[in-house]
C-alpha positions in Angstrom: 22.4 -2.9 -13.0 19.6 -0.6 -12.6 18.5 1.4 -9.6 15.6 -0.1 -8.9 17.7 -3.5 -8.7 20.5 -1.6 -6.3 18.1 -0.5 -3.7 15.2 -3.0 -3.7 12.2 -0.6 -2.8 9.2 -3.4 -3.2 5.8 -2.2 -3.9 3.5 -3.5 -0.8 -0.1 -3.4 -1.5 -2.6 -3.6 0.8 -6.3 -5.1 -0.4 -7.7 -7.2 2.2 -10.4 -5.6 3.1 -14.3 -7.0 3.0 -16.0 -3.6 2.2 -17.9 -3.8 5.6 -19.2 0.1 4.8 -19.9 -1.0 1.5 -22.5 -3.8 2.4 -19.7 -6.6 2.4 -18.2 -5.7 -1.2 -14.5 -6.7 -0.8 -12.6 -3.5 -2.0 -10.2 -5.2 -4.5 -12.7 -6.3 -6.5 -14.3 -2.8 -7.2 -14.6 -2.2 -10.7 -12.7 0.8 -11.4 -11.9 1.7 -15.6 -13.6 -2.1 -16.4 -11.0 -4.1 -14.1 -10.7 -4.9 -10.3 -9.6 -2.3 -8.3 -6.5 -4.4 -7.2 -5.4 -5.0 -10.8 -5.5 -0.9 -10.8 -3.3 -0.6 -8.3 -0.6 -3.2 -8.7 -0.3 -1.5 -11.7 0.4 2.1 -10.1 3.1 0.3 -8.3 5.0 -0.9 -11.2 4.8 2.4 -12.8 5.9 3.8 -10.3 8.7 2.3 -10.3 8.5 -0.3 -7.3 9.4 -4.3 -7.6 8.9 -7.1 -6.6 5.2 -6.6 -5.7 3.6 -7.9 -2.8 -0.3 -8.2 -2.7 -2.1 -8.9 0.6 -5.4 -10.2 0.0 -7.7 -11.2 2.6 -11.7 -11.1 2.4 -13.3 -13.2 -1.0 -8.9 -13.7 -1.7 -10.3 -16.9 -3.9 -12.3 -14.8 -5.7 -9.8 -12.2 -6.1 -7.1 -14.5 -7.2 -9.8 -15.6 -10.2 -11.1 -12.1 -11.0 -8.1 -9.9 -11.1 -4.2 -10.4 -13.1 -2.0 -10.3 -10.6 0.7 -11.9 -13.2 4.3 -11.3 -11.4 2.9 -10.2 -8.0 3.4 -12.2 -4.9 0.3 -13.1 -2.9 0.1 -13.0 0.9 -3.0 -14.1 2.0 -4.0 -12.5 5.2 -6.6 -14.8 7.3 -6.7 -12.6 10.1 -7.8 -9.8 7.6 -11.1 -9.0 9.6 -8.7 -7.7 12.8 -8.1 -4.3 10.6 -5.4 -3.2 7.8 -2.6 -4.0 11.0 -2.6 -7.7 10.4 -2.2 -7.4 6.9 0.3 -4.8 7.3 2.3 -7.0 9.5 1.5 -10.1 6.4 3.3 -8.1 4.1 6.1 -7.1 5.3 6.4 -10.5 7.1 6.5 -11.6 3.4 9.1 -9.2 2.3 11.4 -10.4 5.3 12.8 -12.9 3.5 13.4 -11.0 0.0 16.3 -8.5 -0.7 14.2 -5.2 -0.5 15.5 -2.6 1.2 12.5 -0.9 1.4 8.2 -0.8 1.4 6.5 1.5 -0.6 3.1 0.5 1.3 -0.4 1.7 -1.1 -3.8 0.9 0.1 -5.8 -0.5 -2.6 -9.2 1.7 -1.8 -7.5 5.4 -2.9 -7.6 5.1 -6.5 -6.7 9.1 -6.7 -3.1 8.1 -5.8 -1.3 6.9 -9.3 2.2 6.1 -10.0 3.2 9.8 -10.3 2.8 10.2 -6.7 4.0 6.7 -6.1 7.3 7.9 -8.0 8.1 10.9 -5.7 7.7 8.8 -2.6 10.1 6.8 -4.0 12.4 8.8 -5.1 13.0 10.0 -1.6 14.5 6.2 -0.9 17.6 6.9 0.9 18.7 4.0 2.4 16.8 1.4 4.5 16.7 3.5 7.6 14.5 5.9 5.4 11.1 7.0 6.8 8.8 8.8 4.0 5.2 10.0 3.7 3.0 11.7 0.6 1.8 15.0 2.4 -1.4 16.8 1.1 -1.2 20.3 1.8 1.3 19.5 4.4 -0.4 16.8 6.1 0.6 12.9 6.1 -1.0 10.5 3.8 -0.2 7.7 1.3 1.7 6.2 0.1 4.3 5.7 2.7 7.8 4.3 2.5 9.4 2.0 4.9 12.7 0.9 5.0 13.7 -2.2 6.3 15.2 -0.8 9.4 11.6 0.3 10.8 10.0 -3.0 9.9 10.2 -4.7 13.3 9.3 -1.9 15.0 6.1 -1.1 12.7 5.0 -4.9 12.9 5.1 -4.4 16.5 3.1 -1.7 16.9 0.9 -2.4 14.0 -2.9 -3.1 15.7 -6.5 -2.6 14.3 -6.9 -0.3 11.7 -4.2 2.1 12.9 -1.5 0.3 10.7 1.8 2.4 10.9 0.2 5.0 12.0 1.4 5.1 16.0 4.8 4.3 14.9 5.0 7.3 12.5 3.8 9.6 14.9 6.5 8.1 17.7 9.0 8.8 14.5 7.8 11.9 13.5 11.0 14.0 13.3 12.4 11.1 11.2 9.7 11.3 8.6 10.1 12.8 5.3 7.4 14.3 3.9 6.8 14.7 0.0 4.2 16.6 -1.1 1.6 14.9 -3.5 -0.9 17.1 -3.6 -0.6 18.4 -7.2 -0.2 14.9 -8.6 -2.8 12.8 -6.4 -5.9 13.0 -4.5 -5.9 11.1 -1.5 -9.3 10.2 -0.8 -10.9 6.8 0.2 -13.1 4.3 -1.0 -15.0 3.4 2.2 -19.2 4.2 1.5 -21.4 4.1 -1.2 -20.9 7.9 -1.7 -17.8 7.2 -2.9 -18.1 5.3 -5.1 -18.7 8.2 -7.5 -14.8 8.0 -7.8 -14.6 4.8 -9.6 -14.6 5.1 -13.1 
């Protein structure tokens, strides 16, 4: 039995989002080296080292199910996407409840700088399912994050608007590992038509 089957750390992608910045272009379907965005991602995951793979989808989701291979991934579609990344923060792990995973390994499909090198570090700092682990950029807390299952009800709780994790992480702060990323990933956003210089 591998590791990856003994502790269960599932990938948990988050690419609901409409793009409202972006004049309504739903983010996972940004073309980024000729494919969707979200194809680029799940794919970071899995290199990474992260399974099974969850994918919340939310705004044009039809669309996105057409577009984009998302063979092997399970889809969580988010209808209350437009209340902010919470709602499809608590989807996912809502849909990871009732798998074996010990952990979230939580990406956001809009930072395409973050690949499965970084994705692998975060991971590798899986402890057990009380763990609590961040990517840190010069010391600072980004993405990806990892959850274990411990933290989940508390996180869906708190989850609200666009904040995600965030108020729950800073509650937790002594408990969160950081792992710095900042050699290996760049962790900026795709949220305005400026940067969109980033895709490829």
């Amino acid at each position: 039995m591998t590791t990856r089957e003994t502790d269960g750390v599932a990938g948990l992608l988050l690419a609901a989002g409409g793009g409202r910045r972006l004049g309504g272009r739903p983010k996972a379907l940004l073309s980024h080296r000729g494919r969707p965005l979200v194809e680029h991602a799940v794919r970071v995951l899995r290199e990474g080292g992260c399974g099974p793979l969850h994918v919340v989808l939310g705004a044009a989701a039809g669309d996105v199910r057409a577009r984009a291979g998302l063979e092997g991934c399970v889809i969580v579609e988010n209808p209350e996407w437009e209340d902010g990344m919470g709602s499809s923060l608590r989807a996912g792990l809502d849909s990871l409840a009732g798998t074996g995973a010990a952990a979230a390994l939580v990406l956001l499909v809009d930072q395409p700088g973050i690949g499965a090198a970084a994705v692998a570090r975060v991971r590798s700092a899986y402890r057990s399912p009380a763990s609590l682990v961040a990517a840190a950029y010069d010391g600072e807390r980004g993405h990806p994050v990892l959850f274990g299952r411990d933290h989940w009800a508390g996180i869906a709780a708190s989850a609200d608007g666009d904040r995600g994790a965030r108020a729950y992480l800073k509650e937790h702060a002594g408990a969160v590992e950081l792992v710095e990323c900042g050699e290996v990933a760049e962790a900026y956003d795709i949220d305005t038509a400026a940067d969109l210089r980033h895709l490829e």
